[in-house]
VMD Tcl script that builds the backbone (N, CA, C; Angstrom):
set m [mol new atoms 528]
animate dup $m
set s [atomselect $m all]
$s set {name element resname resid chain x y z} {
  {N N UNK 1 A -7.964 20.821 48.091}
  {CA C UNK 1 A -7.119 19.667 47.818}
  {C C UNK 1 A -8.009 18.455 47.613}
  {N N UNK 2 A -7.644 17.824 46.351}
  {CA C UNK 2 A -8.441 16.237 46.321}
  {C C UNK 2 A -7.922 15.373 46.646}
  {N N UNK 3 A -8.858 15.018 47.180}
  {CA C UNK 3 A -8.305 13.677 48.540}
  {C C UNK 3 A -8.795 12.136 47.777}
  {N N UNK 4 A -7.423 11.406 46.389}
  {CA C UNK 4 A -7.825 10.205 46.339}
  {C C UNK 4 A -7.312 8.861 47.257}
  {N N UNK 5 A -7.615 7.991 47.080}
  {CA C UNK 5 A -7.172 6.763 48.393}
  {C C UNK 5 A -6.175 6.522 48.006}
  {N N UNK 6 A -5.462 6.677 46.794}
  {CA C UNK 6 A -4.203 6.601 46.913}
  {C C UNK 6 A -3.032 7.344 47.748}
  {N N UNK 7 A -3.912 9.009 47.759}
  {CA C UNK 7 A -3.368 9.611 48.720}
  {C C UNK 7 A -3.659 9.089 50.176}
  {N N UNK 8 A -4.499 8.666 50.455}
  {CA C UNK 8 A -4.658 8.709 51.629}
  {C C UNK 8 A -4.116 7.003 51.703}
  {N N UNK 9 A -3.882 6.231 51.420}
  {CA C UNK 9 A -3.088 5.007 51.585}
  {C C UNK 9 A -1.388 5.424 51.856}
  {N N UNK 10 A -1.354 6.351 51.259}
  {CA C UNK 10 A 0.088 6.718 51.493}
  {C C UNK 10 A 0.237 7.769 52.274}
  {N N UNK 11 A -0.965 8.210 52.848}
  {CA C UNK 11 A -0.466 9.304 53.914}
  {C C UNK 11 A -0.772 8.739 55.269}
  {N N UNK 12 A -1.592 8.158 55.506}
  {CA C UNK 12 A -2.425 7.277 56.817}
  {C C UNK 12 A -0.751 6.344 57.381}
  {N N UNK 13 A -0.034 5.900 56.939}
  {CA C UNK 13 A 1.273 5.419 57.397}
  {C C UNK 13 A 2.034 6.269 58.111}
  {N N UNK 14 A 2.005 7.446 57.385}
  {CA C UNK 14 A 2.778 8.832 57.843}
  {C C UNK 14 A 2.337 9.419 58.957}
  {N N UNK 15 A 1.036 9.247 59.731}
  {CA C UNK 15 A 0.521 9.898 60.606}
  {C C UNK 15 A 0.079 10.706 60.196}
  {N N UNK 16 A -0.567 10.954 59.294}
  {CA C UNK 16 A -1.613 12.061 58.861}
  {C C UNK 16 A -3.263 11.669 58.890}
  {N N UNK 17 A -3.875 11.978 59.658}
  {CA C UNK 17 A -5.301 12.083 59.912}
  {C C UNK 17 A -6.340 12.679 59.177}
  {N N UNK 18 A -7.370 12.343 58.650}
  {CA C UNK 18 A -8.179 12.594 58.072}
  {C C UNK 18 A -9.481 12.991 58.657}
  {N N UNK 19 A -10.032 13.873 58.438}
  {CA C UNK 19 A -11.149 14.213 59.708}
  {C C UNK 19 A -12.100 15.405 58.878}
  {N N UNK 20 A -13.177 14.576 58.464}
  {CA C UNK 20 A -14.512 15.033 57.663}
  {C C UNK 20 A -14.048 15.829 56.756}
  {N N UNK 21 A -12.939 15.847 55.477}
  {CA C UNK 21 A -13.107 16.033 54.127}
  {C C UNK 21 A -11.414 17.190 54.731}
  {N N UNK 22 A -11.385 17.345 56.213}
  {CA C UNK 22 A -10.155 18.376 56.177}
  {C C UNK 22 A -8.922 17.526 56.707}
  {N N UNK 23 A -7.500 17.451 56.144}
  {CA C UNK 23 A -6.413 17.215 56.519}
  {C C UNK 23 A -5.617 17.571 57.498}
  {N N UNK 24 A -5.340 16.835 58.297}
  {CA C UNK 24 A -4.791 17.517 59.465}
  {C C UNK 24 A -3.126 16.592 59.632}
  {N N UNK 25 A -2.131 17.113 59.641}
  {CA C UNK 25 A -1.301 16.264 59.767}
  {C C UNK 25 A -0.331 16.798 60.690}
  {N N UNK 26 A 0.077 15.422 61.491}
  {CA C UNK 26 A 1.012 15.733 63.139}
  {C C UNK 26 A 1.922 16.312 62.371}
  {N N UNK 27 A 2.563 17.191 63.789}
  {CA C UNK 27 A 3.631 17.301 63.661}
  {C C UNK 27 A 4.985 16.472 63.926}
  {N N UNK 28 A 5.095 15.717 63.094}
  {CA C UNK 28 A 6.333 14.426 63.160}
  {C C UNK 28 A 6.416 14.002 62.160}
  {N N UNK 29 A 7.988 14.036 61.396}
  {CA C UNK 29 A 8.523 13.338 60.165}
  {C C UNK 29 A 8.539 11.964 60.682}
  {N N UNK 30 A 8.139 11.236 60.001}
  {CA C UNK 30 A 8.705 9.695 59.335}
  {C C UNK 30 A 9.827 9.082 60.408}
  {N N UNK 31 A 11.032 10.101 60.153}
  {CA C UNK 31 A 12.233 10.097 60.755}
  {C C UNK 31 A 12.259 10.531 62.217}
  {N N UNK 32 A 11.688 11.142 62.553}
  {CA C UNK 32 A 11.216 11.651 64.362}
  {C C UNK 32 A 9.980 10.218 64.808}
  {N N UNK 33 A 9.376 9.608 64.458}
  {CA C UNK 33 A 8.637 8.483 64.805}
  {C C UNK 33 A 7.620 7.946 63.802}
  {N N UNK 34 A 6.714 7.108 64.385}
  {CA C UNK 34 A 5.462 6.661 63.622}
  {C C UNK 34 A 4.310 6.852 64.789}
  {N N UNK 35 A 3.297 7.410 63.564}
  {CA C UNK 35 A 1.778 7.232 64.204}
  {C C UNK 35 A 2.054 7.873 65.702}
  {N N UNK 36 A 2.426 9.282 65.695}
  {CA C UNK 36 A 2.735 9.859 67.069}
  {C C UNK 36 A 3.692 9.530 68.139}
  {N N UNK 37 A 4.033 8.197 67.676}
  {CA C UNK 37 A 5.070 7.500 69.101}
  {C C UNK 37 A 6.469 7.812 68.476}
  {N N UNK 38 A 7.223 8.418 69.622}
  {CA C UNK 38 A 8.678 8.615 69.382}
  {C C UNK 38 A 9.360 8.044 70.356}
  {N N UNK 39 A 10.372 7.838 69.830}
  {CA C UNK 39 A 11.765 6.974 70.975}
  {C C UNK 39 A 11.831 8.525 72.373}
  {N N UNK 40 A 12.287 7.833 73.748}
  {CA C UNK 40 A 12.086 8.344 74.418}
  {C C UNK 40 A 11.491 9.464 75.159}
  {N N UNK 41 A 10.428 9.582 74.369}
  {CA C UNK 41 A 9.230 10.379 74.931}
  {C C UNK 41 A 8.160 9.968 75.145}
  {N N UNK 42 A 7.445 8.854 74.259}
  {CA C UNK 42 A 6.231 8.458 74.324}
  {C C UNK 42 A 6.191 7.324 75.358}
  {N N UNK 43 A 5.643 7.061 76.128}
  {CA C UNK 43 A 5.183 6.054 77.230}
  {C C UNK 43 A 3.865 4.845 76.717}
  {N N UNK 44 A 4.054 4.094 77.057}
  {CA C UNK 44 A 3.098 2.791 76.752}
  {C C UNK 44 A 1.589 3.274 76.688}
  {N N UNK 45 A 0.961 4.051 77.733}
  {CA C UNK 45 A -0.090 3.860 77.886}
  {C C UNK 45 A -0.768 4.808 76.311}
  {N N UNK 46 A 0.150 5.869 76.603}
  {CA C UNK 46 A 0.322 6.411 75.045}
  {C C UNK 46 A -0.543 5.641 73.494}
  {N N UNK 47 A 1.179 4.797 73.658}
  {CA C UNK 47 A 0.986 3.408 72.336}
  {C C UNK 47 A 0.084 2.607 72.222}
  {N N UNK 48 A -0.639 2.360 74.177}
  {CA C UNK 48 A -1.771 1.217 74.288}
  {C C UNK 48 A -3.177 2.258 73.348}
  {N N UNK 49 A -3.413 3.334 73.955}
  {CA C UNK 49 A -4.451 4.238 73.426}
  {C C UNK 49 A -4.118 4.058 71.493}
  {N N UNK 50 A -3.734 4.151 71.251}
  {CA C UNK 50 A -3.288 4.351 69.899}
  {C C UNK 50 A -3.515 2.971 69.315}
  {N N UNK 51 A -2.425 1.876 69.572}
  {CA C UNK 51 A -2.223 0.893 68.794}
  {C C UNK 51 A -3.440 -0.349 69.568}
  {N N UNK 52 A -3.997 0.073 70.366}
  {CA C UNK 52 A -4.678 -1.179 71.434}
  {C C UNK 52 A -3.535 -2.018 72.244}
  {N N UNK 53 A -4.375 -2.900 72.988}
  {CA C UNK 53 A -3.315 -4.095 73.926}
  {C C UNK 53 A -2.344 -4.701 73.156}
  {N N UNK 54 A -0.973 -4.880 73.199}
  {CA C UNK 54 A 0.088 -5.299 73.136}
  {C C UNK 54 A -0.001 -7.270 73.610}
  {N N UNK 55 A 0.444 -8.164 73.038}
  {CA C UNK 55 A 1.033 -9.053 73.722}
  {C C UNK 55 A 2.459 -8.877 73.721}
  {N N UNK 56 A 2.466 -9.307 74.572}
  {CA C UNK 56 A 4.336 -9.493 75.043}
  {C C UNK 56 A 4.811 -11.147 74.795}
  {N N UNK 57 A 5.607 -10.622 74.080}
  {CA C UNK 57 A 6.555 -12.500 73.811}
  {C C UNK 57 A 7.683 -12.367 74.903}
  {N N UNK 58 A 8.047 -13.808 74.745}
  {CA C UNK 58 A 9.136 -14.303 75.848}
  {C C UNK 58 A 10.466 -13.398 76.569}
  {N N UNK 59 A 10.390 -12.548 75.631}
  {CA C UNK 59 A 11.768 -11.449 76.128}
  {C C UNK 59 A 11.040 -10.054 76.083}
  {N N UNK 60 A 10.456 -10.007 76.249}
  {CA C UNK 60 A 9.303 -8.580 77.223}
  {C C UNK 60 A 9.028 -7.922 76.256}
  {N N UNK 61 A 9.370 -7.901 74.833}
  {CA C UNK 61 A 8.932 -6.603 73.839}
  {C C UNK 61 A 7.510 -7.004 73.636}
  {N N UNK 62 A 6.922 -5.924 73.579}
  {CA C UNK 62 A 5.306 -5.515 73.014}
  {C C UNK 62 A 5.025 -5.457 71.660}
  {N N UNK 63 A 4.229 -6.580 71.013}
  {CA C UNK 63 A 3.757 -6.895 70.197}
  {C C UNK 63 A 2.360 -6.168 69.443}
  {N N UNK 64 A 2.239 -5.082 69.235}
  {CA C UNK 64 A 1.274 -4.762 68.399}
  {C C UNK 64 A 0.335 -4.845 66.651}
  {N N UNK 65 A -0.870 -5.449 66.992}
  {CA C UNK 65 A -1.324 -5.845 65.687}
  {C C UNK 65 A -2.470 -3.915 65.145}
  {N N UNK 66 A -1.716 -3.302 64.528}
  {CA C UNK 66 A -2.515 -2.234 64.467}
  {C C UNK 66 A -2.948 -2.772 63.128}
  {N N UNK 67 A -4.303 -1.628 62.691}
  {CA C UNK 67 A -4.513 -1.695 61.042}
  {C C UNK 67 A -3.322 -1.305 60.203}
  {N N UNK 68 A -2.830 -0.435 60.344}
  {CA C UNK 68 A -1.554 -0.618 58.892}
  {C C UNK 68 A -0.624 -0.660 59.220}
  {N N UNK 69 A -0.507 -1.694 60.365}
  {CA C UNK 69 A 1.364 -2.124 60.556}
  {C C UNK 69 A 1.291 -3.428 61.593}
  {N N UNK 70 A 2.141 -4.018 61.778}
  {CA C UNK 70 A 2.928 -5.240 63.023}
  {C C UNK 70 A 3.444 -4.087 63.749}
  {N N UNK 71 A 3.646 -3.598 64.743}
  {CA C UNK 71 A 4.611 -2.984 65.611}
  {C C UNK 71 A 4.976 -3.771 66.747}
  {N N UNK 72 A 6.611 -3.847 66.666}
  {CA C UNK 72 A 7.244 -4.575 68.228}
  {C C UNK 72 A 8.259 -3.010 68.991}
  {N N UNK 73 A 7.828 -2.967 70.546}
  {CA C UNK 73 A 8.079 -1.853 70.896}
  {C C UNK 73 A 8.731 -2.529 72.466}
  {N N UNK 74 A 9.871 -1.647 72.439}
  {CA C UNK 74 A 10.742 -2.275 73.607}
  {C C UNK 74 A 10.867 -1.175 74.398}
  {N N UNK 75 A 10.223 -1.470 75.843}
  {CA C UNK 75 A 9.714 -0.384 77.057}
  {C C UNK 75 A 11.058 0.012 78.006}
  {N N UNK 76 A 10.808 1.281 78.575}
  {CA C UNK 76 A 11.992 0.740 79.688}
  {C C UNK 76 A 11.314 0.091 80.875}
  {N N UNK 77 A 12.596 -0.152 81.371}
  {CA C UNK 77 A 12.034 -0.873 82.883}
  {C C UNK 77 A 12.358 -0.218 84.216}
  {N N UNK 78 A 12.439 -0.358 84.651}
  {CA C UNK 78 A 12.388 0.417 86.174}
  {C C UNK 78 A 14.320 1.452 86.181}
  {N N UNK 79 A 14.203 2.856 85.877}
  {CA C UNK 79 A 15.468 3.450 85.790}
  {C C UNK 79 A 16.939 3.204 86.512}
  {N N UNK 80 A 17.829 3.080 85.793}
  {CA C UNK 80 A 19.038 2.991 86.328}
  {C C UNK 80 A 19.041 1.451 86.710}
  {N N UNK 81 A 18.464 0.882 86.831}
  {CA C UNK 81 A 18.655 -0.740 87.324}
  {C C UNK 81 A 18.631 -1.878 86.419}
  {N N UNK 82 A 19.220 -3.117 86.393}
  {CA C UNK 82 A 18.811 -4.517 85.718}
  {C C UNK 82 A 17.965 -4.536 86.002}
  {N N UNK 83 A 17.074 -4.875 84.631}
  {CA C UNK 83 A 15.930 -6.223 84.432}
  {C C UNK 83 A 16.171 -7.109 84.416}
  {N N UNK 84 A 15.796 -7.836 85.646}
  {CA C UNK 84 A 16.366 -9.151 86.145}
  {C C UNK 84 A 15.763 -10.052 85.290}
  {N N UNK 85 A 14.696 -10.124 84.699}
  {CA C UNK 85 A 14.314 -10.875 83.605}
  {C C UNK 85 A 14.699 -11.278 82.675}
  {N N UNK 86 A 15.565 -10.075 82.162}
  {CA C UNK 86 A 16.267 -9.900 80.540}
  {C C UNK 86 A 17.181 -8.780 80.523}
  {N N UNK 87 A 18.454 -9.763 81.344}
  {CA C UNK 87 A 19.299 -8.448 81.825}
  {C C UNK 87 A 20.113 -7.862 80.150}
  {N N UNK 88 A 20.077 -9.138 79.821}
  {CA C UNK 88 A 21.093 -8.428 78.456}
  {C C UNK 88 A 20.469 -7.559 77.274}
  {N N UNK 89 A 18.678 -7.093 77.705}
  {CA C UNK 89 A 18.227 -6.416 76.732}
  {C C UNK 89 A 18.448 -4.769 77.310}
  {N N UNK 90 A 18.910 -4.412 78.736}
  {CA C UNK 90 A 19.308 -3.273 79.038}
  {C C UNK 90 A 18.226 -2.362 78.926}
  {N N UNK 91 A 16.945 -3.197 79.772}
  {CA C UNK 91 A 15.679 -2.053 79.689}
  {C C UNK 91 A 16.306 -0.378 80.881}
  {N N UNK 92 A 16.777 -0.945 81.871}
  {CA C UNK 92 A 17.121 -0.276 83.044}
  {C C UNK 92 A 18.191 0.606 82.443}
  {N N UNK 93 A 18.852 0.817 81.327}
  {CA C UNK 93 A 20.519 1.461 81.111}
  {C C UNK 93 A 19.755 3.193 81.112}
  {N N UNK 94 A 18.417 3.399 81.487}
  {CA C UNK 94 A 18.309 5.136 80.775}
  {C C UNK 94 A 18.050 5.558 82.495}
  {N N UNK 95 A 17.621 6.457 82.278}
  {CA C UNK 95 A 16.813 7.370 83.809}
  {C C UNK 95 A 15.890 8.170 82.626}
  {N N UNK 96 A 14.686 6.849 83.194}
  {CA C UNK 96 A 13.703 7.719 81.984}
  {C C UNK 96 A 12.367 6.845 82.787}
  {N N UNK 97 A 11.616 7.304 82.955}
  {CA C UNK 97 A 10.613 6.520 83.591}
  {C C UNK 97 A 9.869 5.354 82.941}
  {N N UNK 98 A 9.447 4.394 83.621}
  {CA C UNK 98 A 8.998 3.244 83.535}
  {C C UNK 98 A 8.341 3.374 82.247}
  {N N UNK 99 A 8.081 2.263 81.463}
  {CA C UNK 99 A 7.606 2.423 80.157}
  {C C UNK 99 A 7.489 3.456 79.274}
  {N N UNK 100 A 8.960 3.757 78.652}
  {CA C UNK 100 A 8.441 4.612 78.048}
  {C C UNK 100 A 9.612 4.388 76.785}
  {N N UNK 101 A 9.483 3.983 75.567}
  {CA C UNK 101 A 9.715 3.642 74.191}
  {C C UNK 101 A 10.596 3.531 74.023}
  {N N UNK 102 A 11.993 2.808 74.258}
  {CA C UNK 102 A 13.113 2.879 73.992}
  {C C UNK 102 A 13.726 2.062 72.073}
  {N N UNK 103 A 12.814 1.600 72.159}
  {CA C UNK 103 A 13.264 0.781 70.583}
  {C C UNK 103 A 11.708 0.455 69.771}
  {N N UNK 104 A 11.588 0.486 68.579}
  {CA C UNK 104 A 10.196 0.340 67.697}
  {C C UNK 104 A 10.775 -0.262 66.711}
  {N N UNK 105 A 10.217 -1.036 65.723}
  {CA C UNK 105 A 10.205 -1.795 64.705}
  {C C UNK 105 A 8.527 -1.821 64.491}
  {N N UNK 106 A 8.584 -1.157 63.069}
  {CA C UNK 106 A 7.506 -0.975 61.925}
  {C C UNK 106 A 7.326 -2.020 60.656}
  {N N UNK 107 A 6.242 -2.752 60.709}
  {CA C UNK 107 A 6.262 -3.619 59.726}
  {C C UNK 107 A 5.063 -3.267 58.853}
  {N N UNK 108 A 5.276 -2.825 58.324}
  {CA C UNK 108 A 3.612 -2.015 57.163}
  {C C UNK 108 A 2.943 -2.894 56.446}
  {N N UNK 109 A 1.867 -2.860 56.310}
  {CA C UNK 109 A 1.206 -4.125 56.102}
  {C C UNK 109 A 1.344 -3.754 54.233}
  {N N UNK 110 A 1.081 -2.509 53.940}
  {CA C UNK 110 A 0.953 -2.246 52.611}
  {C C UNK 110 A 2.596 -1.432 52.571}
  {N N UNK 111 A 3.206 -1.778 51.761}
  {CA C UNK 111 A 4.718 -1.080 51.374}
  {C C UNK 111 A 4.133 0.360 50.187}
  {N N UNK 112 A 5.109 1.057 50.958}
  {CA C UNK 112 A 5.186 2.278 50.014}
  {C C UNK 112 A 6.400 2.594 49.361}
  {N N UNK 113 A 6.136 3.211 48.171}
  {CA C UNK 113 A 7.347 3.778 46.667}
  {C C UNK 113 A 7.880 4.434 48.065}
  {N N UNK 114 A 9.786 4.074 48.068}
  {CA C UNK 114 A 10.323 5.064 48.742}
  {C C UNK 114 A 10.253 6.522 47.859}
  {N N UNK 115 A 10.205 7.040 46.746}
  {CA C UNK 115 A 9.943 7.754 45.689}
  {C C UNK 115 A 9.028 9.033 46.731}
  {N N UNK 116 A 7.595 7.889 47.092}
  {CA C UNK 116 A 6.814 9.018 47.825}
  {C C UNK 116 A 6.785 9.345 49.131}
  {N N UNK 117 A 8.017 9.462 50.120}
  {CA C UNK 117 A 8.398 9.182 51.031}
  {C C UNK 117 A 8.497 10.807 51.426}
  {N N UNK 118 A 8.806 11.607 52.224}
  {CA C UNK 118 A 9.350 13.026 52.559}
  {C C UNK 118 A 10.594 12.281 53.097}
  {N N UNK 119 A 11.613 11.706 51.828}
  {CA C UNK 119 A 12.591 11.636 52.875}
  {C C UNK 119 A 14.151 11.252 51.888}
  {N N UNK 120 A 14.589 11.727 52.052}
  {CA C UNK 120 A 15.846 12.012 50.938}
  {C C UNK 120 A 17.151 10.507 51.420}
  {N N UNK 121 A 17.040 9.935 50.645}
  {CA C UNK 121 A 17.686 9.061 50.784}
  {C C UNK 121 A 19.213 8.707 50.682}
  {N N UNK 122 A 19.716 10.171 50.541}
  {CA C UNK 122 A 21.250 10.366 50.163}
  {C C UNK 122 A 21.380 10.437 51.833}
  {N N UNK 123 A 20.942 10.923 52.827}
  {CA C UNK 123 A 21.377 10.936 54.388}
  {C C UNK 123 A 21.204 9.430 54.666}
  {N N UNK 124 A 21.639 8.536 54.244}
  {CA C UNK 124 A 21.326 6.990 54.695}
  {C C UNK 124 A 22.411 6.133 53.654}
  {N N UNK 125 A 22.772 4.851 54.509}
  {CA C UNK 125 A 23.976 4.297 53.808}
  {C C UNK 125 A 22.793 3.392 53.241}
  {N N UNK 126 A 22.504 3.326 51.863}
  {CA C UNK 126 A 21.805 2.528 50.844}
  {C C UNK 126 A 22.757 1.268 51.010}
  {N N UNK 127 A 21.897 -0.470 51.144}
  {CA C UNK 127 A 22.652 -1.447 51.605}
  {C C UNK 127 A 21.585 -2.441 51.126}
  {N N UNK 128 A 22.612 -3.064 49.433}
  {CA C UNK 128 A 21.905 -4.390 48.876}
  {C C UNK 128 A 22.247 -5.639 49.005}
  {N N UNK 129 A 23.369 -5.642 49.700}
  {CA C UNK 129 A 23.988 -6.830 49.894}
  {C C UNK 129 A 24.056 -7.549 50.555}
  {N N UNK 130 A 23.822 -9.379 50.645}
  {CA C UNK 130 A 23.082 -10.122 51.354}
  {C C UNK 130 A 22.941 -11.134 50.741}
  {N N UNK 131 A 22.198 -11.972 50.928}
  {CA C UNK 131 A 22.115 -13.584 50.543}
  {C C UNK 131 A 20.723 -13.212 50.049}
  {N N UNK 132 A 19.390 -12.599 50.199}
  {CA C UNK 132 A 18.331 -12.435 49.573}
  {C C UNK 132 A 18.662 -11.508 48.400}
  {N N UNK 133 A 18.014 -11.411 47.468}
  {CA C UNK 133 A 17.749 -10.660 46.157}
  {C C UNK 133 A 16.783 -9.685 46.304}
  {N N UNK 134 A 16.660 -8.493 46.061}
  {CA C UNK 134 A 15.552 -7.603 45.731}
  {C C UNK 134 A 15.375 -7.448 47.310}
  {N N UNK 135 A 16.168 -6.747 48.022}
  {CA C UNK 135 A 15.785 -6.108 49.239}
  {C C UNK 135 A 16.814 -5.192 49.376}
  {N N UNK 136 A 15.784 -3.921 49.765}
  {CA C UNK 136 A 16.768 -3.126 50.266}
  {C C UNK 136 A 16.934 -2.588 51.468}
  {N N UNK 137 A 18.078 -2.406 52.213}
  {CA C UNK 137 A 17.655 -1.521 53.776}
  {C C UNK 137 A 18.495 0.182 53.618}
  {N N UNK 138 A 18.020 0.836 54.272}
  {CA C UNK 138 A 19.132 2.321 54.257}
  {C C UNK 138 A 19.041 2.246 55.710}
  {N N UNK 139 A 20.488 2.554 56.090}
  {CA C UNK 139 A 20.767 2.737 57.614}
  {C C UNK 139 A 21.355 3.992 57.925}
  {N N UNK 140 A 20.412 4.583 58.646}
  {CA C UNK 140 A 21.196 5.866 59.215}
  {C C UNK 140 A 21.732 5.971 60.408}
  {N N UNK 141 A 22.026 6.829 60.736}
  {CA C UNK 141 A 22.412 7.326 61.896}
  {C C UNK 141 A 22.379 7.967 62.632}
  {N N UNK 142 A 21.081 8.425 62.783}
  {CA C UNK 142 A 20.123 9.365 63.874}
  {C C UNK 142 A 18.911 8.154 63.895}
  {N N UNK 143 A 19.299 7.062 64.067}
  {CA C UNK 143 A 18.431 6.205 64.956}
  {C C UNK 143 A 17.029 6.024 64.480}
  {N N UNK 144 A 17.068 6.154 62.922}
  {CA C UNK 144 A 16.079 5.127 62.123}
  {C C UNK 144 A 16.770 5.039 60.888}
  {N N UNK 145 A 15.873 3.617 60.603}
  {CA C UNK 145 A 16.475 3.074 59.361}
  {C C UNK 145 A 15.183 2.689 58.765}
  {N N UNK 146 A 15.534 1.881 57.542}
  {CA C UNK 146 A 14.073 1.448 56.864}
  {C C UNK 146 A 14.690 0.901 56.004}
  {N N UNK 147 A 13.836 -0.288 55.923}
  {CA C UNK 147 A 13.895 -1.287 54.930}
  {C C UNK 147 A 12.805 -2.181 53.939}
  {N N UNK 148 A 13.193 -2.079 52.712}
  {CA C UNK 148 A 12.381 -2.922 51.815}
  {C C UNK 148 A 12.464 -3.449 50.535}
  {N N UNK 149 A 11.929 -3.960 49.980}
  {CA C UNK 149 A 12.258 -4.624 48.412}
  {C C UNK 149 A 12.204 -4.072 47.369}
  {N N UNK 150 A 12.549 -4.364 46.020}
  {CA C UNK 150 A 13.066 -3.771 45.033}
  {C C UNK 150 A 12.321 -4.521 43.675}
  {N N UNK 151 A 11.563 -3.803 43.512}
  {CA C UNK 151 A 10.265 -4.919 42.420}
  {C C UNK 151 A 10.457 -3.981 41.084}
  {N N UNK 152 A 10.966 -4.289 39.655}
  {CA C UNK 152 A 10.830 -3.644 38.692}
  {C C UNK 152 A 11.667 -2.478 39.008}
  {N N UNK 153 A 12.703 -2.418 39.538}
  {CA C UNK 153 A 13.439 -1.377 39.587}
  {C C UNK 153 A 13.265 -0.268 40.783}
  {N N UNK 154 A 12.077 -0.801 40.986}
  {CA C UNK 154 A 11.302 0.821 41.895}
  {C C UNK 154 A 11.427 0.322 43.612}
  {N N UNK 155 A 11.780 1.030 44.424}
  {CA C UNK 155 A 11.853 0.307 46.215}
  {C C UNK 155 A 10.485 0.766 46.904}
  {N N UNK 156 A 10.029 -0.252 47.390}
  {CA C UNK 156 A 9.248 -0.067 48.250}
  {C C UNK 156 A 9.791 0.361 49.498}
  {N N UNK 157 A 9.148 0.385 50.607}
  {CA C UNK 157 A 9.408 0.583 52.207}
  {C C UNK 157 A 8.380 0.073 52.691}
  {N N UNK 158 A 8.790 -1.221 53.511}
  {CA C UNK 158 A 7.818 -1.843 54.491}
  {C C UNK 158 A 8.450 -2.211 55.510}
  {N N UNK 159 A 9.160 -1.750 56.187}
  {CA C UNK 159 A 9.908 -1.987 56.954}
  {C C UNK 159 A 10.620 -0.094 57.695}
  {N N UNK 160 A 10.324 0.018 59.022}
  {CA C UNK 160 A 11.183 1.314 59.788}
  {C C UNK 160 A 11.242 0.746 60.919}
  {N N UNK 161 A 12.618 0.916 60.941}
  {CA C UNK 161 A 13.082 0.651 62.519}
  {C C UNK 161 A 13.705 1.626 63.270}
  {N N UNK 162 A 13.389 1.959 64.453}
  {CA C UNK 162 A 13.462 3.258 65.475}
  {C C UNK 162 A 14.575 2.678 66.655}
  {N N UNK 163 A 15.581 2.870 66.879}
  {CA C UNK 163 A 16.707 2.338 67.712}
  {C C UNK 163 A 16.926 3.758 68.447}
  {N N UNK 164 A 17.096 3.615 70.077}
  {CA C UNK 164 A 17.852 4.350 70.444}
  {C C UNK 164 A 19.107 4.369 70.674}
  {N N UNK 165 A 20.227 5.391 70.437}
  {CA C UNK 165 A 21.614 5.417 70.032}
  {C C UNK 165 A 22.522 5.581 71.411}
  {N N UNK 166 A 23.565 5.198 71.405}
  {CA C UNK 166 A 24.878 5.226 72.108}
  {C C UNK 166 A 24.565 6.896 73.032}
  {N N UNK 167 A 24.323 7.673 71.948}
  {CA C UNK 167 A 24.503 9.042 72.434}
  {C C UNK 167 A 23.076 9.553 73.114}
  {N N UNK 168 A 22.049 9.101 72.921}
  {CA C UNK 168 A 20.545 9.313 73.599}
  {C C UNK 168 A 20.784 9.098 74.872}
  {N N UNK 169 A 21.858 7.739 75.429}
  {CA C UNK 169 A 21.377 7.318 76.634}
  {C C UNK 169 A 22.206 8.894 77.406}
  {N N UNK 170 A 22.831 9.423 76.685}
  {CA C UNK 170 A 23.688 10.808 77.371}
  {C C UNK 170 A 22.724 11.703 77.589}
  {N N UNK 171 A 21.331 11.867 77.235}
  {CA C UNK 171 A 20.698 12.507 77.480}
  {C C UNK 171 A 20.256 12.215 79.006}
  {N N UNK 172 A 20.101 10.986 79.215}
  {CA C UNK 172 A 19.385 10.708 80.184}
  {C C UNK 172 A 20.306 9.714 81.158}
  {N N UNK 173 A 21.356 10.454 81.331}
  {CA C UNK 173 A 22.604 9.724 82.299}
  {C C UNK 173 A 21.759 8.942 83.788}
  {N N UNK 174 A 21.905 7.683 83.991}
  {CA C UNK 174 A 21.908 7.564 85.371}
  {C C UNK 174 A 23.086 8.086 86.348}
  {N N UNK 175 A 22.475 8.123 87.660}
  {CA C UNK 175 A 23.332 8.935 88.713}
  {C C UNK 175 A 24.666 8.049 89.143}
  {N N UNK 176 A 25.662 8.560 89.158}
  {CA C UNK 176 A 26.844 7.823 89.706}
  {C C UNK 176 A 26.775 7.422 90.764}
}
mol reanalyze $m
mol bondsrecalc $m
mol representation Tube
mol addrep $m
């Protein structure tokens, strides 16, 4: 296989690794996470190894400056209980241990052709409408979406956002 940087500009987003001339790529769609981190499995120290130190802004989400993205990543907080800090962000609503990924937002520094995406865009409500011009978002409903602009006809994607859903927190019921 020939490996040009175009390929590899568009695969390095995807979590695919490159390692002395051989391809190695995770096992995880696009749609299951980014860059190895998935909603309720992956834990901070995880994301810290990966993305480096985080700052945290005023309402506790983790701010990451990686090479090919902005990532903001919202932790849990101590199970079953309010975060007395920021009760209305509902870090405490899972039984899932302390830091560990409940919400991600992907901001790509370089946008990619949704075109070259592994990802079929008929499972997503396509959504142009809005007060800006030339943006697009698709929202699904297995708890990512993605969004981006519309240049010459063709959509980019610079934009994935990772939400956990109504029905996840059923996975991980707190105790009555």
């Amino acid at each position: 296989m020939q490996i040009t940087l175009s390929l590899l500009r568009n695969l390095l987003p995807l979590g695919v690794l490159v390692l002395v001339g051989t391809v190695t790529v995770l096992p995880q769609s696009l749609e299951e996470g980014w860059n190895g981190i998935t909603l309720l499995k992956t834990t901070k120290p995880t994301v810290d190894q990966r993305l480096g130190m985080p700052e945290i802004d005023d309402n506790g989400y983790n701010n990451y400056k990686a090479e090919m993205a902005f990532v903001q990543i919202n932790y849990s907080s101590l199970p079953c209980a309010v975060d007395l800090k920021h009760p209305g962000i509902k870090r405490g609503e899972y039984n899932l241990p302390v830091g560990t990924v409940l919400d991600m937002w992907v901001k790509l520094k370089h946008p990619i052709a949704l075109s070259e995406l592994k990802i079929d865009p008929k499972k997503y409500s396509r959504d142009t409408g809005g007060d800006v011009l030339n943006v697009v978002y698709y929202w699904g409903s297995k708890g990512f979406s993605m969004g981006g602009i519309i240049e010459n006809g063709k959509e980019y994607i610079s934009s994935l956002i990772y939400r956990a859903r109504a029905e996840d927190k059923k996975s991980f019921p707190c105790p009555k």
